[in-house]
C-alpha positions in Angstrom: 141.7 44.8 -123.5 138.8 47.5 -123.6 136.1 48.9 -125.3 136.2 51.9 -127.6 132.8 53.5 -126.6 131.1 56.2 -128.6 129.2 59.1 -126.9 126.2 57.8 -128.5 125.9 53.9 -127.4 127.6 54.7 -123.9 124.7 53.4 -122.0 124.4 49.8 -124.7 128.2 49.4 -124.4 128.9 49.8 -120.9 126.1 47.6 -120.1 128.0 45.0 -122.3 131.2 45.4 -120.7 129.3 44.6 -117.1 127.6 41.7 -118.3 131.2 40.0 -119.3 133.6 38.3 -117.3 136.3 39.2 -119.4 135.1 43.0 -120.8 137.6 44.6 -123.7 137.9 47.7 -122.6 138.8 51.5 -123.7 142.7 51.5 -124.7 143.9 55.5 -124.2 143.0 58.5 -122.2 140.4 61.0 -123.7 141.8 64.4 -124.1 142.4 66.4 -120.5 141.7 63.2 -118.8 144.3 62.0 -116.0 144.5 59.1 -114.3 144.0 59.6 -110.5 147.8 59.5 -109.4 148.4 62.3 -111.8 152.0 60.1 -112.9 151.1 58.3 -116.4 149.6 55.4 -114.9 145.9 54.6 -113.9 146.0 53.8 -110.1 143.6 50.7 -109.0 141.8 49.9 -106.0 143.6 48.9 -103.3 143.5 47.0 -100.0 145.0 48.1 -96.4 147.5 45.4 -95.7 146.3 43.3 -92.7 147.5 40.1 -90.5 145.8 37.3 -92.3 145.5 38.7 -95.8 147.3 38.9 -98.8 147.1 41.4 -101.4 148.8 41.7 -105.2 148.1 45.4 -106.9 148.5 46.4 -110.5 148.9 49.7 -111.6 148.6 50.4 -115.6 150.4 52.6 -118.1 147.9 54.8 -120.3 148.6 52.8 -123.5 148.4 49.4 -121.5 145.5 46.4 -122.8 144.6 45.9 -119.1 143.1 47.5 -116.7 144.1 48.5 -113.3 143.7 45.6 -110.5 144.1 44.5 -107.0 143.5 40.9 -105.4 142.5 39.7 -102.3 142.8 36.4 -100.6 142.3 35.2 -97.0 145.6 32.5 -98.5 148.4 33.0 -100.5 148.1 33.4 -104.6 149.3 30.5 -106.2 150.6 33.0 -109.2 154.2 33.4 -106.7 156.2 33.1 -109.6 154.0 35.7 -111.3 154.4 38.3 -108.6 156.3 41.4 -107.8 157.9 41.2 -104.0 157.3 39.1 -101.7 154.0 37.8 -99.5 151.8 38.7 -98.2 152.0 42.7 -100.4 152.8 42.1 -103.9 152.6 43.9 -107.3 151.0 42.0 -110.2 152.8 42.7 -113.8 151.5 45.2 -115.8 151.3 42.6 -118.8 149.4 40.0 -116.5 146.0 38.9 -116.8 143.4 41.0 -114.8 142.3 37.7 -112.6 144.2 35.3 -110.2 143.3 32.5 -113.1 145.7 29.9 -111.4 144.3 30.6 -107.8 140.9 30.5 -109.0 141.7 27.0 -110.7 143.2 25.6 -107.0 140.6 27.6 -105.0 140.7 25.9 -101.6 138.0 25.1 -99.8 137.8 27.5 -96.9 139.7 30.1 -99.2 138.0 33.8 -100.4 139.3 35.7 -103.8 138.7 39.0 -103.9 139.2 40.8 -107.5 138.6 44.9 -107.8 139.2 46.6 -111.0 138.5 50.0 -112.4 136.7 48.3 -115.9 136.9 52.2 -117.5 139.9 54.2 -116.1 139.7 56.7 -119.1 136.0 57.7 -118.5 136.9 60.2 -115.6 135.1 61.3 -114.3 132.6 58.5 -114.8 129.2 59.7 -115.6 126.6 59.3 -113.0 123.0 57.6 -113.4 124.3 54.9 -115.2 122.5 52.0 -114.4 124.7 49.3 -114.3 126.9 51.3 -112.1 124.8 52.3 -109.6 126.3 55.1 -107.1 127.8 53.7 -103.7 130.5 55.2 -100.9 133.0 53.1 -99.4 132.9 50.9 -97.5 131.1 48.7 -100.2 128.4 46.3 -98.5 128.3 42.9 -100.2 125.2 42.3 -99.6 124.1 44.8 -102.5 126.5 42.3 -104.8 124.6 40.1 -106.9 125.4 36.4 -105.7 126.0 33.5 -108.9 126.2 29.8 -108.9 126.8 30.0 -112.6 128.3 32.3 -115.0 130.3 32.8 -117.9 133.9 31.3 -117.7 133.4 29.9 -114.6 135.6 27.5 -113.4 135.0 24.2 -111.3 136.4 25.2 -108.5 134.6 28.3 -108.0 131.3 27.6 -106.7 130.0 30.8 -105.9 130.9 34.5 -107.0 129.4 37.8 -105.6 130.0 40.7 -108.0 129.3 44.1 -107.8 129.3 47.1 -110.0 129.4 50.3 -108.7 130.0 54.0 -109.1 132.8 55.2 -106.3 134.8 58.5 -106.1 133.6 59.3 -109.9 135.3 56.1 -110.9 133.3 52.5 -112.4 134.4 49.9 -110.4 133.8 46.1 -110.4 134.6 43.6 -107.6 134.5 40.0 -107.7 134.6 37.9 -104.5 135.0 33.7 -105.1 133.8 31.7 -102.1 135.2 28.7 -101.8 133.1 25.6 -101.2 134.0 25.6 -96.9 133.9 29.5 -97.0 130.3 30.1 -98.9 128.9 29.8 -95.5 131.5 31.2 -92.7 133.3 33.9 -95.3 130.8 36.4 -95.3 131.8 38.1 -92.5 135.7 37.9 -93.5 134.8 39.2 -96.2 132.8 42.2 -95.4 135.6 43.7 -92.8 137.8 43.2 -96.1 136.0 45.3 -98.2 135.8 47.5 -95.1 139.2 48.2 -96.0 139.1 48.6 -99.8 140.3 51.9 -100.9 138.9 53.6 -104.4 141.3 56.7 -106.0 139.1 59.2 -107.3 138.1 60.0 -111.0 
């Protein structure tokens, strides 16, 4: 789901959809606004397939409650039944929930979930000098992510989460990384030359 913003609370309602795990967010296209593949669907982030790796990417229709999506994991999702295709590069549903909920729930210990999502695909191209979306090219660096032992909706088995929120290619995007208890030490670097290989469509 997403927010309806008006011009005039933009800055208060965008910085209420950061602060949210689970942000309802803007439902249609503004007028002369395309998505970025220019086909009826807003495209999300993506990740170059790799040895090791396993992805799941969601692309969303214009009228669609969700919001465009791709995972990340250094181990399979446990969503398989879920899934579009087979391991290790799969398309999530367009009707599925933006997280790996069921992963998240079974996180294994030396296992990293990564979660990037365009939280406003109908604000393009998103404005600049907004705050909570500070500017940033690709690759993104995780150490400007905000590390959290607690949050809201957390679940047990996620001891640690690294979000950021930035502006990339005229586009506000949000990435989630979950460290599992073995990998909040030795994941970093995993982790990194992952996002080294996140890809952003422009706004």
């Amino acid at each position: 789901m997403r927010c309806l913003l008006g011009s005039a609370i933009l800055v208060a309602a965008l910085s209420s959809c950061a602060t949210s795990d689970h942000a309802n967010l803007s439902a249609s296209p503004s007028p002369g606004l395309a998505p970025a593949s220019g086909t009826g669907v807003f495209a999300p982030p993506t990740f170059r397939p790799v040895d090791g790796w396993f992805t799941a990417t969601g692309s969303v229709a214009f009228a669609s409650e969700e919001i465009p999506r791709s995972w990340a994991s250094n181990l399979p999702f446990v969503e398989q039944d879920d899934l579009i295709g087979a391991a290790p590069d799969q398309l999530i549903p367009e009707s599925f929930v933006t997280d790996p909920s069921q992963t998240l729930r079974q996180l294994r210990p030396d296992q990293i979930v990564i979660v990037a999502a365009l939280d406003l695909p109908t604000m393009i191209p998103a404005p600049a000098g907004n705050p909570n979306f500070p500017d940033a090219t690709l690759p993104l660096d995780l150490s400007r992510f905000d590390g959290q032992e607690r949050w809201e909706g957390q679940l047990p088995q996620t001891t640690l989460r690294y979000r950021g929120l930035f502006r990339v290619n005229d586009q506000y995007v949000r990435v989630d990384v979950y460290f599992g208890e073995d990998a909040r030490i030795g994941g970093k670097n995993a982790t990194q030359i992952e996002l080294d290989r996140m890809f952003v469509p422009n706004g």
